[in-house]
C-alpha positions as CSV (number, residue, x, y, z in Angstrom):
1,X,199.4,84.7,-49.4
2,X,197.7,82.9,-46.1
3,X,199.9,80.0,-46.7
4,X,203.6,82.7,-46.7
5,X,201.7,84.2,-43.5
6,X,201.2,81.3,-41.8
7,X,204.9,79.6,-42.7
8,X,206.3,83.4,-41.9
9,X,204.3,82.6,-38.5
10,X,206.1,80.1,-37.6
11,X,209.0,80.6,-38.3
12,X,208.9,83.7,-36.1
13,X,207.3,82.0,-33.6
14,X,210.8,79.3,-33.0
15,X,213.3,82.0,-32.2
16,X,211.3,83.6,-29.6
17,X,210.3,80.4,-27.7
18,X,214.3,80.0,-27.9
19,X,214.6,83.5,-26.7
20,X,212.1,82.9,-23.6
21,X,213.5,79.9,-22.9
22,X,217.0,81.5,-22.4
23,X,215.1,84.6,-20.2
24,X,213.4,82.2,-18.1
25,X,217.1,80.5,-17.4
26,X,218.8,83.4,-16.7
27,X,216.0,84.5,-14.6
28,X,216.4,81.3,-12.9
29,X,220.0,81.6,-12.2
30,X,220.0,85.1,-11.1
31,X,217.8,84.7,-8.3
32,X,219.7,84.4,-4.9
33,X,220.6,81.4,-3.6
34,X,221.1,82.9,-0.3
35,X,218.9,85.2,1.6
36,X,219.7,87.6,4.5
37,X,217.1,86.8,7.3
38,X,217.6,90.7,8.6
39,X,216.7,92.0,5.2
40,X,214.3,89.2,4.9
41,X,212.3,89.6,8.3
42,X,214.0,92.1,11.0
43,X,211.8,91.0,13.8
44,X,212.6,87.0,12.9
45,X,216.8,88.5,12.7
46,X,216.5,90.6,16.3
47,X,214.8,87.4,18.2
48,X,217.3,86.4,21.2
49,X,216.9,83.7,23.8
50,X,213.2,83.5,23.4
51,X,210.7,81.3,26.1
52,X,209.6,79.0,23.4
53,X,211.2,75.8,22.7
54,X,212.4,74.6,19.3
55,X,209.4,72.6,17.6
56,X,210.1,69.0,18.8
57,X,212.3,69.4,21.3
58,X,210.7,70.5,24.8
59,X,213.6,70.6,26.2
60,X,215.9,73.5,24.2
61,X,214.8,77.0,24.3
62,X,215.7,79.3,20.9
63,X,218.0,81.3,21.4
64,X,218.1,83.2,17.5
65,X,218.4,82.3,14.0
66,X,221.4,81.7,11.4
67,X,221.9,85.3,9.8
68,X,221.2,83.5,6.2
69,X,218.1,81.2,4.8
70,X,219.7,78.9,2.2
71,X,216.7,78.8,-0.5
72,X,216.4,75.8,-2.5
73,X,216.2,75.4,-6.0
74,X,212.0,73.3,-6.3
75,X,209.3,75.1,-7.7
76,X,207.9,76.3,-4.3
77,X,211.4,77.4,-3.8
78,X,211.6,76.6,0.1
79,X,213.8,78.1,2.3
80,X,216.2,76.8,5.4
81,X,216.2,78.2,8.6
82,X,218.2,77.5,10.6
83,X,217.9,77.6,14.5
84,X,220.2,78.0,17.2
85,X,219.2,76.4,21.1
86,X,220.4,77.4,24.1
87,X,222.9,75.0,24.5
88,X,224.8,75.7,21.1
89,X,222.9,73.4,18.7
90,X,221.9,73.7,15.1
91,X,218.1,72.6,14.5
92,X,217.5,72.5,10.7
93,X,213.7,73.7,9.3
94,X,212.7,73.8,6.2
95,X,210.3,77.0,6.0
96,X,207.5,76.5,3.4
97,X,205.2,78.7,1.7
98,X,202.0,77.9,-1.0
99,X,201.8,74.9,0.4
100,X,199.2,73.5,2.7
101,X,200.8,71.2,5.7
102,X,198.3,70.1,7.8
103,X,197.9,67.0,6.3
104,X,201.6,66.0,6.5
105,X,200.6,67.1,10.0
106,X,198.4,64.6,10.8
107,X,200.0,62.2,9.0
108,X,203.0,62.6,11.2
109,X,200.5,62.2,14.4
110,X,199.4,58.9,12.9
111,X,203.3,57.6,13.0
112,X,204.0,58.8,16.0
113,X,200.7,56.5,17.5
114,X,201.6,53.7,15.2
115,X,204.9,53.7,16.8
116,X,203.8,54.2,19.9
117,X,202.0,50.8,19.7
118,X,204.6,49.1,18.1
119,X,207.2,49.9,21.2
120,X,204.0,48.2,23.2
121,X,204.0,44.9,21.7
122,X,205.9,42.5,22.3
123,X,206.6,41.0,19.3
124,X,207.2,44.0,17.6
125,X,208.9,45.7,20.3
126,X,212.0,42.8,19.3
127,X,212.5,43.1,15.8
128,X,215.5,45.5,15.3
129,X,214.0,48.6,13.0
130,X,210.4,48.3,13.2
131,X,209.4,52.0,13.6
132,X,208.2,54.9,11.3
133,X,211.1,57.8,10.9
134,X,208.9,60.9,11.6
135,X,209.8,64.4,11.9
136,X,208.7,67.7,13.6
137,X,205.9,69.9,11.1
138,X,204.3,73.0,12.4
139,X,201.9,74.3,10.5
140,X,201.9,78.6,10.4
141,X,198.8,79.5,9.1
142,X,197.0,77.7,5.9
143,X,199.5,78.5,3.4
144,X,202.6,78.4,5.2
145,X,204.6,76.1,7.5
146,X,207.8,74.2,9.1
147,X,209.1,71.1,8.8
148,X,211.8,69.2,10.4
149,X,214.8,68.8,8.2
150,X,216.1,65.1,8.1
151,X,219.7,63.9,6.9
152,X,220.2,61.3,4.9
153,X,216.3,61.2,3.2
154,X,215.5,61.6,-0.9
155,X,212.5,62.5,-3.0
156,X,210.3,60.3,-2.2
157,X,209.2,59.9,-6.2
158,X,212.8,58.7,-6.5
159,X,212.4,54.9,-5.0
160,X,210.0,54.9,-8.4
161,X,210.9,52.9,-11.3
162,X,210.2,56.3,-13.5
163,X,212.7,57.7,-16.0
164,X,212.5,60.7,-14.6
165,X,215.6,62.4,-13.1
166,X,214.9,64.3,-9.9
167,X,217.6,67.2,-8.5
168,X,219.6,65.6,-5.3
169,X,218.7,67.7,-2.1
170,X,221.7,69.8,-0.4
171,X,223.2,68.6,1.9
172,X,223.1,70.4,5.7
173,X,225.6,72.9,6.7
174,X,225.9,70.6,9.8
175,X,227.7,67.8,8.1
């Protein structure tokens, strides 16, 4: 009788991992894709020609947000913001959540010295390329944060030599 119970067990057991599995995926593919910033965050929708400039660039002011946050398929599940400057340019943001970014943070200080001392060397100040690409992070709180989206950049796991398959990132809305 244990041994019927146990095979009966199992056998139950396959159709309903089967059965979660195909929730969980249509879960997945339900969720939007697309968020409305006004439903999302009113204040963040109603914000017009503000006094602060984008992060990174002193010298443009925002003047509001794209009405939509594209939301990317990872498992943090970011979401891209889009800004608009006050002279008609698009500043791309990836907005981050469950994720500490002060590190990256400092990290991105660090480039910015190292390549500040590789523009004051001579003899690295003539070789065609020598400089660290870094980008813009701003760090919202300890959970929370921005960072600067960069065309033309991949996973960085994907320069492994892994067999492991990682999803392409979108591409901008700018291109």
């Amino acid at each position: 009788m244990f041994v019927f119970l146990h095979l009966a067990h199992g056998a139950f057991r396959r159709p309903w991992e089967s059965c979660a599995r195909l929730v969980n995926s249509l879960r997945e593919a339900t969720r939007p894709s697309v968020l409305d910033l006004a439903h999302e965050s009113p204040r963040l929708a109603a914000c017009k020609n503000l006094f602060v400039s984008v992060p990174g660039q002193s010298e443009s002011k925002i003047a509001g947000f794209s009405p939509q946050l594209r939301v990317l398929g990872t498992k943090t599940r970011p979401k891209q913001l889009v800004m608009l400057d006050d002279r008609g340019r698009k500043h791309l943001f990836l907005l981050k959540g469950r994720e500490e970014l002060r590190l990256e943070e400092h990290i991105m200080q660090i480039f910015r010295l190292t390549n500040q001392y590789l523009r004051s060397d001579a003899s690295t100040r003539r070789l065609p390329g020598m400089q660290l690409r870094d980008f813009t992070i701003v760090s919202l709180g300890r959970q929370a944060g921005l960072v600067q989206w960069v065309e033309g950049v991949d996973h960085h796991l994907s320069s492994y030599p892994w067999n492991i398959s990682f999803p392409p990132l979108p591409s901008s809305p700018l291109s």
